[in-house]
PyMOL CGO cylinders between C-alpha atoms (Angstrom):
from pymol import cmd
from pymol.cgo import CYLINDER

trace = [
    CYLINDER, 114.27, 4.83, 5.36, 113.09, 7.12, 7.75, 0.3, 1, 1, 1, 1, 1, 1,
    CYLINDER, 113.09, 7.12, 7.75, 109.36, 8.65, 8.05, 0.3, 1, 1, 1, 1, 1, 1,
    CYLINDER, 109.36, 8.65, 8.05, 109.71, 12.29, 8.48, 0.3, 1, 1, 1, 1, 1, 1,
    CYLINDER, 109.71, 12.29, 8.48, 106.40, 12.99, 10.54, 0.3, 1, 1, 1, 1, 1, 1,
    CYLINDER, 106.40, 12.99, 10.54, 104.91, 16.93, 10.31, 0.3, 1, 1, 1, 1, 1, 1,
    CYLINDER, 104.91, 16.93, 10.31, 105.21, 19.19, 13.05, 0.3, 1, 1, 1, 1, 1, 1,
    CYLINDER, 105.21, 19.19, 13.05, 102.32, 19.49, 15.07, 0.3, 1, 1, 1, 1, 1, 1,
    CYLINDER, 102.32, 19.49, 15.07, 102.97, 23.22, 15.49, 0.3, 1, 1, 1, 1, 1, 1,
    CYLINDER, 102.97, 23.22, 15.49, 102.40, 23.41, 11.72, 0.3, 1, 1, 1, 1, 1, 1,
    CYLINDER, 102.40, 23.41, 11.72, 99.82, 20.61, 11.26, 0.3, 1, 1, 1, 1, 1, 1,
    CYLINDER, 99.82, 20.61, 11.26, 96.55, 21.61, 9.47, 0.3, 1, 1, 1, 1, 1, 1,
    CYLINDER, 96.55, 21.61, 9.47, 93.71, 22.30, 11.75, 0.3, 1, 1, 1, 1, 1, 1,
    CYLINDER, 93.71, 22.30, 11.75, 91.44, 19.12, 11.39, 0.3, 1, 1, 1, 1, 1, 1,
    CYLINDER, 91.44, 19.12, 11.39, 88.50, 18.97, 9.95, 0.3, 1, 1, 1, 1, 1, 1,
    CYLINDER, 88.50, 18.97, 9.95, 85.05, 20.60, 11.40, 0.3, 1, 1, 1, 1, 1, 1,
    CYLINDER, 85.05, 20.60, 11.40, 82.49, 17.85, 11.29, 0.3, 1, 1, 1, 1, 1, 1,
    CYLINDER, 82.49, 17.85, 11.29, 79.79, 17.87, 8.91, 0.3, 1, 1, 1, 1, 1, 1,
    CYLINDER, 79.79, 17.87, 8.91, 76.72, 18.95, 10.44, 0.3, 1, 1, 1, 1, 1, 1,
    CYLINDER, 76.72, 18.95, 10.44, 73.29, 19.91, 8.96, 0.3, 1, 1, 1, 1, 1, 1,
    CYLINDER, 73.29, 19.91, 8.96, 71.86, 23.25, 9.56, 0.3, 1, 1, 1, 1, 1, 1,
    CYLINDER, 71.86, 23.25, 9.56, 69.19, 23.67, 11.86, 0.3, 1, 1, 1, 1, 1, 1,
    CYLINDER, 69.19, 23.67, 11.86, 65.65, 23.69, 10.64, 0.3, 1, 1, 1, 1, 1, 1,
    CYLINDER, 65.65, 23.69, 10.64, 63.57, 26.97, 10.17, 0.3, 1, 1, 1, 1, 1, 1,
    CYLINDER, 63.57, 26.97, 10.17, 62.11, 28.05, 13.39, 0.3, 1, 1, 1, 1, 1, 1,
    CYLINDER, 62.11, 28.05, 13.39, 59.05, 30.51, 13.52, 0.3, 1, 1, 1, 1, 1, 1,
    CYLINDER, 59.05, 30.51, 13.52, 60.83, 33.15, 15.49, 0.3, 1, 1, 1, 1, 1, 1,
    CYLINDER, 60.83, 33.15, 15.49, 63.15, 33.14, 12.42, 0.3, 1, 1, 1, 1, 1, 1,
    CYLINDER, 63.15, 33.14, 12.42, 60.82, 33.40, 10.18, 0.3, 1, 1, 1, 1, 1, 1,
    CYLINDER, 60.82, 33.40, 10.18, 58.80, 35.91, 12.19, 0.3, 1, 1, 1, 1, 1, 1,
    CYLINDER, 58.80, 35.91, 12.19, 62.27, 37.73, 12.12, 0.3, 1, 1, 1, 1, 1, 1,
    CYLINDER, 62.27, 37.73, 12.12, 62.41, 37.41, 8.54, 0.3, 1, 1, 1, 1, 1, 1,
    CYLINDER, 62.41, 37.41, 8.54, 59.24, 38.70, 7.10, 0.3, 1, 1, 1, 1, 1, 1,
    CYLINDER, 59.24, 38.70, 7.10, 58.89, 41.81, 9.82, 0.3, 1, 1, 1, 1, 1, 1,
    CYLINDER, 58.89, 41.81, 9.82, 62.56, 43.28, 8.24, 0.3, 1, 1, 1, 1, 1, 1,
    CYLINDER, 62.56, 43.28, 8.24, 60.97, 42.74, 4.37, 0.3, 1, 1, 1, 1, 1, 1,
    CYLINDER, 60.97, 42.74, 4.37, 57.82, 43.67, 5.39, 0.3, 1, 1, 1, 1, 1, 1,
    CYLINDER, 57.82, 43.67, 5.39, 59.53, 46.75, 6.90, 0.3, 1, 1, 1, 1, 1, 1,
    CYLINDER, 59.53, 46.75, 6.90, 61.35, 47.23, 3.76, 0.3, 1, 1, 1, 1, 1, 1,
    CYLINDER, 61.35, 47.23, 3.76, 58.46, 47.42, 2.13, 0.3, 1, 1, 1, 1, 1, 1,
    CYLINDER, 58.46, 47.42, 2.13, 56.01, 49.44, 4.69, 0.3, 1, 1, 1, 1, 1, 1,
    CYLINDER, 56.01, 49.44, 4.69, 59.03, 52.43, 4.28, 0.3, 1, 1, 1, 1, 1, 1,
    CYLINDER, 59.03, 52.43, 4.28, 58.83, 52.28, 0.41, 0.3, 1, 1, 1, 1, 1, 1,
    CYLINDER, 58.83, 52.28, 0.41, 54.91, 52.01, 0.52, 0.3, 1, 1, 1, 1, 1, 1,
    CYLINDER, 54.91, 52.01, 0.52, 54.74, 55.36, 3.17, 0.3, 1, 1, 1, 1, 1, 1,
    CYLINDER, 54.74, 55.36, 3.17, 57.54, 57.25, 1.71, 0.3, 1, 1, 1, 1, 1, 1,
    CYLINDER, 57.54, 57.25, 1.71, 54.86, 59.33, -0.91, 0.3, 1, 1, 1, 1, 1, 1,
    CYLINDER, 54.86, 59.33, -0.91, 53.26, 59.97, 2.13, 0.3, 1, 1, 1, 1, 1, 1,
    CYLINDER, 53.26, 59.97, 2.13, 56.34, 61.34, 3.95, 0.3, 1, 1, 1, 1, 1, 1,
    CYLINDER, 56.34, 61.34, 3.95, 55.51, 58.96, 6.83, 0.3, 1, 1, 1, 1, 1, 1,
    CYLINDER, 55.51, 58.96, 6.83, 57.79, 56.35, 8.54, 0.3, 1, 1, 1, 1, 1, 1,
    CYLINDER, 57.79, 56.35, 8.54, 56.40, 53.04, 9.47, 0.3, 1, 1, 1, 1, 1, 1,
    CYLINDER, 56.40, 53.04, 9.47, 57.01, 54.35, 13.47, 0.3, 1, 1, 1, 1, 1, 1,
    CYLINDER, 57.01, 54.35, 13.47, 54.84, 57.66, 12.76, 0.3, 1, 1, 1, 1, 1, 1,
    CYLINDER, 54.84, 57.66, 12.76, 51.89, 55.41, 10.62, 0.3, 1, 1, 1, 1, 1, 1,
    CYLINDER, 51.89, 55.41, 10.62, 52.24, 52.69, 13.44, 0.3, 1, 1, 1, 1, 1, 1,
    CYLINDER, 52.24, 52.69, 13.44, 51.47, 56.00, 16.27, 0.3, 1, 1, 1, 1, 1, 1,
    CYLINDER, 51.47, 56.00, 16.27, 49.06, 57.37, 14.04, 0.3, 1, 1, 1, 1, 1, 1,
    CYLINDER, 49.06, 57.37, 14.04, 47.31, 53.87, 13.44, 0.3, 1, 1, 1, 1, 1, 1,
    CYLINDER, 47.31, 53.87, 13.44, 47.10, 53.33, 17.66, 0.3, 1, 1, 1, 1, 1, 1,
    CYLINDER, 47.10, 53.33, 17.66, 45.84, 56.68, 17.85, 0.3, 1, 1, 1, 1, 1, 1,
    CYLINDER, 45.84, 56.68, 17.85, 43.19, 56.46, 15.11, 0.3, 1, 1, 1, 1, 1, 1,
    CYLINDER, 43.19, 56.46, 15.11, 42.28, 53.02, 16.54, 0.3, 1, 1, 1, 1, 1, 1,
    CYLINDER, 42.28, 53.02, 16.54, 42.37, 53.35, 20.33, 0.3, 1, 1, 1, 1, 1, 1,
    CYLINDER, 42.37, 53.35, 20.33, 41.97, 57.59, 20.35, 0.3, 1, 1, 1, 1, 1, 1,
    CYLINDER, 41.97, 57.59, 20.35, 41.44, 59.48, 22.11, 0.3, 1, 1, 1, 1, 1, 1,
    CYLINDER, 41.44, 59.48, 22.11, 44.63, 58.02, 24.13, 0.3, 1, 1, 1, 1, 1, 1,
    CYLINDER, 44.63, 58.02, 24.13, 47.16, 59.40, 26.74, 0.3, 1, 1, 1, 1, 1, 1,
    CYLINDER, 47.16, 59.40, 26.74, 50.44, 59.23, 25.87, 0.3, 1, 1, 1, 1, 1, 1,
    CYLINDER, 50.44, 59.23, 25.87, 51.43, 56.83, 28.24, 0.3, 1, 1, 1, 1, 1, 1,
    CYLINDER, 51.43, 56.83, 28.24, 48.85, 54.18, 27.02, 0.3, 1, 1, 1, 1, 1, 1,
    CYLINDER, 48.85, 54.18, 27.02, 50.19, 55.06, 23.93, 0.3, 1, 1, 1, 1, 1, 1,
    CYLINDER, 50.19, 55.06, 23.93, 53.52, 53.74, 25.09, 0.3, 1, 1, 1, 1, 1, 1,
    CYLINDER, 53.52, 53.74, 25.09, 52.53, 50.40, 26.71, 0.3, 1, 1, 1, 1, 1, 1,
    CYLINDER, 52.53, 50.40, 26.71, 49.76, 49.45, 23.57, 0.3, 1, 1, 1, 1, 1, 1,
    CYLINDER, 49.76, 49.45, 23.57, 53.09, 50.40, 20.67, 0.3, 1, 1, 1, 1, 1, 1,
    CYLINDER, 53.09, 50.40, 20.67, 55.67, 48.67, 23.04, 0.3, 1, 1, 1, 1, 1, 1,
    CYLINDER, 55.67, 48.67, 23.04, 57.64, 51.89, 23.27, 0.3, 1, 1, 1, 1, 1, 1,
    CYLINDER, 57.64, 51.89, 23.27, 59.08, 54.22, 25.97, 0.3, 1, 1, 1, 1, 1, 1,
    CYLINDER, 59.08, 54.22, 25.97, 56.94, 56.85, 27.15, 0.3, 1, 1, 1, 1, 1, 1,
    CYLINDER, 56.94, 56.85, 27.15, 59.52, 59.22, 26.05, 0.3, 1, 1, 1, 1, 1, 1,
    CYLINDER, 59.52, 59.22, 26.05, 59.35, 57.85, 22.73, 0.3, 1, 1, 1, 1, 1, 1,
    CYLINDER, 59.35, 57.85, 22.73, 55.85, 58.26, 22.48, 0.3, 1, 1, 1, 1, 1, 1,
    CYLINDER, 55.85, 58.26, 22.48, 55.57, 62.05, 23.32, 0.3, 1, 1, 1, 1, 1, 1,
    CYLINDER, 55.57, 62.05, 23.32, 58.37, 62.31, 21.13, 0.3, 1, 1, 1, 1, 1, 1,
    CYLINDER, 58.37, 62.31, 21.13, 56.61, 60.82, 18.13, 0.3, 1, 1, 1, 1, 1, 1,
    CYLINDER, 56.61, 60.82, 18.13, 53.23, 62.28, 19.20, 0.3, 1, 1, 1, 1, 1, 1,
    CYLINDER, 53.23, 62.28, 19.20, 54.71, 65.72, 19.68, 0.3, 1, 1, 1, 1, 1, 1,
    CYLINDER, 54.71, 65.72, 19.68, 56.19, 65.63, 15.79, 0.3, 1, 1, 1, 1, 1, 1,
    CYLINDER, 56.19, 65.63, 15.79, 53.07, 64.52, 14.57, 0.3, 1, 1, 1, 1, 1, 1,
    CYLINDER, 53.07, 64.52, 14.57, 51.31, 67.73, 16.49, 0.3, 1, 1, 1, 1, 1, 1,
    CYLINDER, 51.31, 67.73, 16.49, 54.00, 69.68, 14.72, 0.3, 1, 1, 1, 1, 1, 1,
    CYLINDER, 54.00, 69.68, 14.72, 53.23, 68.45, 11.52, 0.3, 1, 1, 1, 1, 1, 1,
    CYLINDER, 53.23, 68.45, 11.52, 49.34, 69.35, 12.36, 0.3, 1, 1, 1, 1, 1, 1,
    CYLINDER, 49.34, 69.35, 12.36, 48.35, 65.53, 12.05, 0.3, 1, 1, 1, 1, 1, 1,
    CYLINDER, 48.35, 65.53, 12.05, 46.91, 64.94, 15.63, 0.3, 1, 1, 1, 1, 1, 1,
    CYLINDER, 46.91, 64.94, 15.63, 46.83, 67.31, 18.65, 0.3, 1, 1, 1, 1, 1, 1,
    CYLINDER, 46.83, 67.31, 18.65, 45.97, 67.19, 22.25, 0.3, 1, 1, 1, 1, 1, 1,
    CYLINDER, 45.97, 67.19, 22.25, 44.03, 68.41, 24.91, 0.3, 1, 1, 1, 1, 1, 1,
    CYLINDER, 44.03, 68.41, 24.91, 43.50, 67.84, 28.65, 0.3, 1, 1, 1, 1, 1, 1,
    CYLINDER, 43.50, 67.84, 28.65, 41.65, 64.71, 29.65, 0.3, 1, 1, 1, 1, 1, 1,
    CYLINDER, 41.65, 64.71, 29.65, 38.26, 66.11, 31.26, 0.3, 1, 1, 1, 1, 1, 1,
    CYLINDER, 38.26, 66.11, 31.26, 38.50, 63.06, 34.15, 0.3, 1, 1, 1, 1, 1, 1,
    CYLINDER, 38.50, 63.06, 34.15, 42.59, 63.50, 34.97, 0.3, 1, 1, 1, 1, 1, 1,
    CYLINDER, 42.59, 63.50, 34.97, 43.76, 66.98, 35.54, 0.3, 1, 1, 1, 1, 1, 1,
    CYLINDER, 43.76, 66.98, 35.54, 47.15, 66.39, 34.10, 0.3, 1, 1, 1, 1, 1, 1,
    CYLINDER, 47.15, 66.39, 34.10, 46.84, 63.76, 31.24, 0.3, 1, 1, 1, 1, 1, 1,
    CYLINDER, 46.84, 63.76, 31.24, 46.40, 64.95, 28.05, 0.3, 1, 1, 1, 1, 1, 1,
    CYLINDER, 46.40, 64.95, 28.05, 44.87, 62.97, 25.41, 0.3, 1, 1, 1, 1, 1, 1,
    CYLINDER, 44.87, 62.97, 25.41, 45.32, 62.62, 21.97, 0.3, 1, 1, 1, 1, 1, 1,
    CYLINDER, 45.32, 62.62, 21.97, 43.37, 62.48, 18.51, 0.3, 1, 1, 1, 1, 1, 1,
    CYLINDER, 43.37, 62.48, 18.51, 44.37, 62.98, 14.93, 0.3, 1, 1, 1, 1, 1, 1,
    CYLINDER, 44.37, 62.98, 14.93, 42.81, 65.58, 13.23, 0.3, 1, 1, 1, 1, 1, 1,
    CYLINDER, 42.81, 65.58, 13.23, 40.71, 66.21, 10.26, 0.3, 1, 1, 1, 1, 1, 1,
    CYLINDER, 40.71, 66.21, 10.26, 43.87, 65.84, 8.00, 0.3, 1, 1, 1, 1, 1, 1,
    CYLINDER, 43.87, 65.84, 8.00, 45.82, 63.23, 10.15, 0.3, 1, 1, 1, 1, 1, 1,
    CYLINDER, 45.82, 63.23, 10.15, 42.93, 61.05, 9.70, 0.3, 1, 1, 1, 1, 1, 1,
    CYLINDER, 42.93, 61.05, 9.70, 42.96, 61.54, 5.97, 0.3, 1, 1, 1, 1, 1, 1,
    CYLINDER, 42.96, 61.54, 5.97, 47.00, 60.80, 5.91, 0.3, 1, 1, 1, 1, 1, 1,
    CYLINDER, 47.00, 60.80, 5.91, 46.14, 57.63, 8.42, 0.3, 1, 1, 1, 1, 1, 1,
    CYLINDER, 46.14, 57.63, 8.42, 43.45, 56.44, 5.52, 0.3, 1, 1, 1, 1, 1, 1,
    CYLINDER, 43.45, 56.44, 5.52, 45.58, 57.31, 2.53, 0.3, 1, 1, 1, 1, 1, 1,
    CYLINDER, 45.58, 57.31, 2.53, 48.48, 55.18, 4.62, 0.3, 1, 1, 1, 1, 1, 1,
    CYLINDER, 48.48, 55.18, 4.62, 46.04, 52.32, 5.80, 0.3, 1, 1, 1, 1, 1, 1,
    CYLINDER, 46.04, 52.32, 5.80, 45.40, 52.37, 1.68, 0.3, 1, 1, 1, 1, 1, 1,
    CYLINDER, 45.40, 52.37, 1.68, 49.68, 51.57, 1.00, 0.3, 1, 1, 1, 1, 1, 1,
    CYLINDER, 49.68, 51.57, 1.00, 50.14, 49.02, 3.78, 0.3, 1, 1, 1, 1, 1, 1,
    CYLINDER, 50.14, 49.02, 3.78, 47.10, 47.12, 2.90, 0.3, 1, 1, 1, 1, 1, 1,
    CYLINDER, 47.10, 47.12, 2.90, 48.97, 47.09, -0.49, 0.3, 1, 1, 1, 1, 1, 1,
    CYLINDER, 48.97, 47.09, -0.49, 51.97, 45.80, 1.93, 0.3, 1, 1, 1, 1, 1, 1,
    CYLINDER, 51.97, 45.80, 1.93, 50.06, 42.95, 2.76, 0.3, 1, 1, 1, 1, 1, 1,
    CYLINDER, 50.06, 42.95, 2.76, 49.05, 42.08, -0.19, 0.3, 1, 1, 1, 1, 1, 1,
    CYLINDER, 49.05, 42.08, -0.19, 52.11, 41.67, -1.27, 0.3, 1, 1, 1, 1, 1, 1,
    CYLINDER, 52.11, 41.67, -1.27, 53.26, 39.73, 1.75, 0.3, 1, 1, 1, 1, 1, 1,
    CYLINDER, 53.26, 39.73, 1.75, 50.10, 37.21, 1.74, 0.3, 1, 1, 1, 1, 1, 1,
    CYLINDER, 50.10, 37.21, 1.74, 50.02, 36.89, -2.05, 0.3, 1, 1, 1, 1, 1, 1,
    CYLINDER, 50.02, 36.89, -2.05, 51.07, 33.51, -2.46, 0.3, 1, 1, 1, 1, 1, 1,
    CYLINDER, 51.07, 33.51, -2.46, 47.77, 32.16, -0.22, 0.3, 1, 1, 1, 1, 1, 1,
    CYLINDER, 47.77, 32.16, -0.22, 43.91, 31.72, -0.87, 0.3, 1, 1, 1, 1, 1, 1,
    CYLINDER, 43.91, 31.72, -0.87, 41.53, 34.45, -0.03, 0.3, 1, 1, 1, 1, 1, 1,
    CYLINDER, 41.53, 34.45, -0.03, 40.43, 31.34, 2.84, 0.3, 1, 1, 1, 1, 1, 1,
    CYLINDER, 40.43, 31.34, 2.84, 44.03, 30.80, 3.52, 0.3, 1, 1, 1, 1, 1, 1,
    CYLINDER, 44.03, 30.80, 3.52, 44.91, 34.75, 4.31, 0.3, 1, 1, 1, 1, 1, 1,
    CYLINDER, 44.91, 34.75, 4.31, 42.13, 34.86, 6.89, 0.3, 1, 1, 1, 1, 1, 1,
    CYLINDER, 42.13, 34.86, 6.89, 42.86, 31.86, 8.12, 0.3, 1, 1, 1, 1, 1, 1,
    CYLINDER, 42.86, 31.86, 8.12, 46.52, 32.72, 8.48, 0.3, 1, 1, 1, 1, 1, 1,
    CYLINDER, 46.52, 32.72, 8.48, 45.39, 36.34, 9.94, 0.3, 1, 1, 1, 1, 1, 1,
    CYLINDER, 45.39, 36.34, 9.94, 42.84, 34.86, 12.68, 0.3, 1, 1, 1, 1, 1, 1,
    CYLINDER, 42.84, 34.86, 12.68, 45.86, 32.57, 14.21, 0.3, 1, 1, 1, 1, 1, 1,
    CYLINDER, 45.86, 32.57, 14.21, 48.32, 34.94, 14.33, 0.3, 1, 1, 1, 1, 1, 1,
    CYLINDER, 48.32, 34.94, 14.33, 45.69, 37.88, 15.83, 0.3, 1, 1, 1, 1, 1, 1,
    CYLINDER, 45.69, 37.88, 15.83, 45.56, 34.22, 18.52, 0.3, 1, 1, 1, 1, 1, 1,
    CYLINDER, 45.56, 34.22, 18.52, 49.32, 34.47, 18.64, 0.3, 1, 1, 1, 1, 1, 1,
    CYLINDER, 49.32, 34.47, 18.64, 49.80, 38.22, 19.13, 0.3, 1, 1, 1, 1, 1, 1,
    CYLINDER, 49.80, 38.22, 19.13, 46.82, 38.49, 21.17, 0.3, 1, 1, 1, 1, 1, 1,
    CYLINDER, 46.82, 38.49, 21.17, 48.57, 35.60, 23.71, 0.3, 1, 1, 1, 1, 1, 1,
    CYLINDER, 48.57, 35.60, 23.71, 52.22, 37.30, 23.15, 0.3, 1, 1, 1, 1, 1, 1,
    CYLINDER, 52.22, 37.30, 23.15, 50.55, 40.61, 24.62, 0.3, 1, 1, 1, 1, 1, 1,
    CYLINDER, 50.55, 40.61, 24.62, 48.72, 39.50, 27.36, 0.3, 1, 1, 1, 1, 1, 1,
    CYLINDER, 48.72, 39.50, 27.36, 51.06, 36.61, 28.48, 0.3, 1, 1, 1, 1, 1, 1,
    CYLINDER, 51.06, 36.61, 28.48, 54.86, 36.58, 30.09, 0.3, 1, 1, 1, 1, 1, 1,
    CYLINDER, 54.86, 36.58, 30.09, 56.71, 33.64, 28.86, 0.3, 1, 1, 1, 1, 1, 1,
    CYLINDER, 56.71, 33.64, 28.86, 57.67, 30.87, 31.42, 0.3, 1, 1, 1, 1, 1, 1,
    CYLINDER, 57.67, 30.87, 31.42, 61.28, 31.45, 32.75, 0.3, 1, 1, 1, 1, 1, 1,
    CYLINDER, 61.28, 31.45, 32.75, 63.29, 28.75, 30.55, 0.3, 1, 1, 1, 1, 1, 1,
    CYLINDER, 63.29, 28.75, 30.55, 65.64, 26.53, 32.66, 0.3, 1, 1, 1, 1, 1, 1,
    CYLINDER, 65.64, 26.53, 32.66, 68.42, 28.26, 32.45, 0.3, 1, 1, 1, 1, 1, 1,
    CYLINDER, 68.42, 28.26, 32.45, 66.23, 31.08, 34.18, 0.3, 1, 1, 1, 1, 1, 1,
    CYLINDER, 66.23, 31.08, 34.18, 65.67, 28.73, 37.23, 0.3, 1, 1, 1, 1, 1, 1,
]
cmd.load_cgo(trace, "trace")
């Protein structure tokens, strides 16, 4: 009897070879949290009518104010268009203003006012809920812990280029 062999041209595609996934990486996770966390910050502002952009501008102001624009732009990682963009809505919406700088003829700093600073505390109040949330599963000694190595982390991310990889070379 003959064997009647398949046709290649119609032969099923072999098999892919079993491989395990990779393992969780910290960039990953980093990835991970920062979209929930995200999720979260725009439910937590929404009573406030604030995005997490406009309460992350009005945190950099309230923290580093009075503050130019530009410097503005470099400390929130955003273009300087961007910034008097959301620094200009925020003057619309009477929750910071500006004025010249007294040393720089042109620059023009910026501070929340008397009622942005009351919006930036009732925010501060929702995203500390955030965290809360997002660190609930740790020790009081575990959070701060936690919080004092990544402050180490960003702080070095900030301040620090990375080293060209070897496919950079």
């Amino acid at each position: 009897m003959t064997e009647i062999l398949p046709d290649p041209a119609h032969a099923a595609p072999p098999e892919p070879p079993v491989v395990a996934p990779p393992p969780r990486t910290l960039v990953g996770m980093i990835f991970s949290a920062e979209r929930r966390v995200r999720g979260y910050l725009e439910d937590a502002l929404s009573s406030e009518d604030v995005t997490p952009t406009e309460w992350a501008t009005m945190f950099f102001i309230w923290r580093h104010g009075p503050i130019s624009s530009a410097e503005l732009a470099r400390r929130a990682f955003v273009t300087p268009q961007a910034a008097g963009q959301l620094v200009g809505e925020l003057e619309r919406r009477g929750i910071a203003t500006r004025y010249p700088d007294p040393n720089h003829g042109r620059k023009r700093l910026t501070v929340l006012t008397p009622e942005g600073r009351a919006l930036a505390l009732r925010c501060q109040r929702r995203v500390e809920e955030v965290e809360d949330h997002f660190t609930a599963a740790l020790s009081s000694r575990e959070r701060g812990f936690f919080e004092s190595l990544f402050a180490v982390c960003v702080d070095h991310v900030s301040t620090h280029e990375p080293e060209p990889t070897a496919l950079e070379r």
